[in-house]
N, C-alpha and C positions, 0 to 999 in steps of 0.2 A: 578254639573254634567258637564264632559266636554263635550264641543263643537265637534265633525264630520262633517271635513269639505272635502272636493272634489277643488281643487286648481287649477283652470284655469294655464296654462302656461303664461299667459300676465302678471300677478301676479305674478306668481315667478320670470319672467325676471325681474320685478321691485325690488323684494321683499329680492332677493338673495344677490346685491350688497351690502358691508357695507355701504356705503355711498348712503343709498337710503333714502329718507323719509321715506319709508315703510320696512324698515330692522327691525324695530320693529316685524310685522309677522313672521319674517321667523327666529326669536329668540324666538318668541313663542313656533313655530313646534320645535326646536332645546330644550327649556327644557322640551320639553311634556308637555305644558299646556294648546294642541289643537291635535284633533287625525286626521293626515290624513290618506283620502282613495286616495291609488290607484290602477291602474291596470297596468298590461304590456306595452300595448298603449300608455298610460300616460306619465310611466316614460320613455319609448323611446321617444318620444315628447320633454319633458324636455329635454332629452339630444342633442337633433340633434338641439331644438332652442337656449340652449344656449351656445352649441359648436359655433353656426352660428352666434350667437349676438357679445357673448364673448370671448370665446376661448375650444379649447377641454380640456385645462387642467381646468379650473373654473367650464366647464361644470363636468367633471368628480368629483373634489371633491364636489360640490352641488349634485349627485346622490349618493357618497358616505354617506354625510351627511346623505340624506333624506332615504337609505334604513337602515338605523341606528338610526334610531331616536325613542324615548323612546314609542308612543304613533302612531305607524305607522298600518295600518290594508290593507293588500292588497285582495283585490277581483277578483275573478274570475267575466266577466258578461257572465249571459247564455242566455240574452233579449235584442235585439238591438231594443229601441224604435222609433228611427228615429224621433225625434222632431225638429231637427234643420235642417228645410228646406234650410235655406241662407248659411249655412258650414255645412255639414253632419259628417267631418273628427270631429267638436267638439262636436258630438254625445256622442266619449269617455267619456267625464265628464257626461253626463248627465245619460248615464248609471249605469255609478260609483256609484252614489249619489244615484240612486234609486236601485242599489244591494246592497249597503251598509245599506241602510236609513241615508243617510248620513241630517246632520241638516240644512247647508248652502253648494252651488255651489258658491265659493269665484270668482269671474272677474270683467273684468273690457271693457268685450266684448256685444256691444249692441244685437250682433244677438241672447244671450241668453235674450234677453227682451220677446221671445215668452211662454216663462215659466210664466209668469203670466197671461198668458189667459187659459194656461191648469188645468184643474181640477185634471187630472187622470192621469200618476200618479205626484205628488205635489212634485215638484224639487222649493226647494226655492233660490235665486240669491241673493250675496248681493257684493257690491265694497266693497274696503280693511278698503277705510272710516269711508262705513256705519258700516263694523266688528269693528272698533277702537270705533268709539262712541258704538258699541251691547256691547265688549268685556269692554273696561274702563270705560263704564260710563258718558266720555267727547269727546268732536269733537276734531278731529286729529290737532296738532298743527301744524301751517303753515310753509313752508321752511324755513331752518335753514340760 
């Protein structure tokens, strides 16, 4: 069964570069062996943080990528649940995940820790990490 995932932006800033430790993920998304969800929101997001980090030309072909990608599902959300008291703006994900049913909210942002006190509705979180050891089997090996 593949995995549906929902992709923090802090994550893909890391996950995008080739030379990241965590380029492995975003090789994943690239041969569809992990389905993301996104929305409108989202991928403006993506583009305006890694225009801002990176560049607008990096930024643009990482959106070209991602709306091209084998195993892409985009979502309308029509429920704004408003869980994320401490950043509302990263509400986007949260939504996502639960219009999609998405399986994993992939970050690496603490203010998504309040998802695990909610029951209703059940947005699971996990760092790119804890996905290397869900996804491989083995804990992520250390800088190269």
């Amino acid at each position: 069964m593949m995995l549906k995932i929902v992709l923090d932006t802090n994550c893909l800033m890391v996950a995008a570069p080739r030379r990241s430790k965590y380029h492995w993920f975003y090789e994943l998304l690239k041969q569809g062996e992990v389905k993301l969800v996104v929305t409108t929101d989202i991928l403006a997001e993506y583009e305006e943080q890694l225009a801002g980090f990176y560049s607008p030309v990096f930024a643009e072909n990482v959106l070209k990528t991602l709306v091209n990608l084998p195993e892409l599902e985009e979502v309308t959300v029509h429920f704004k649940w408003k869980l994320i008291s401490n950043d509302p703006d990263d509400d986007k994900f949260v939504d996502a995940a639960v219009a999609s049913n998405a399986d994993w909210l992939v970050t690496h942002d603490g203010d998504f820790k309040v998802l695990d006190t909610i029951e209703f509705p059940k947005v699971r979180r996990i760092t790119l990490q804890a996905f290397h050891q869900l996804y491989f089997g083995v804990p992520m090996p250390n800088d190269p």
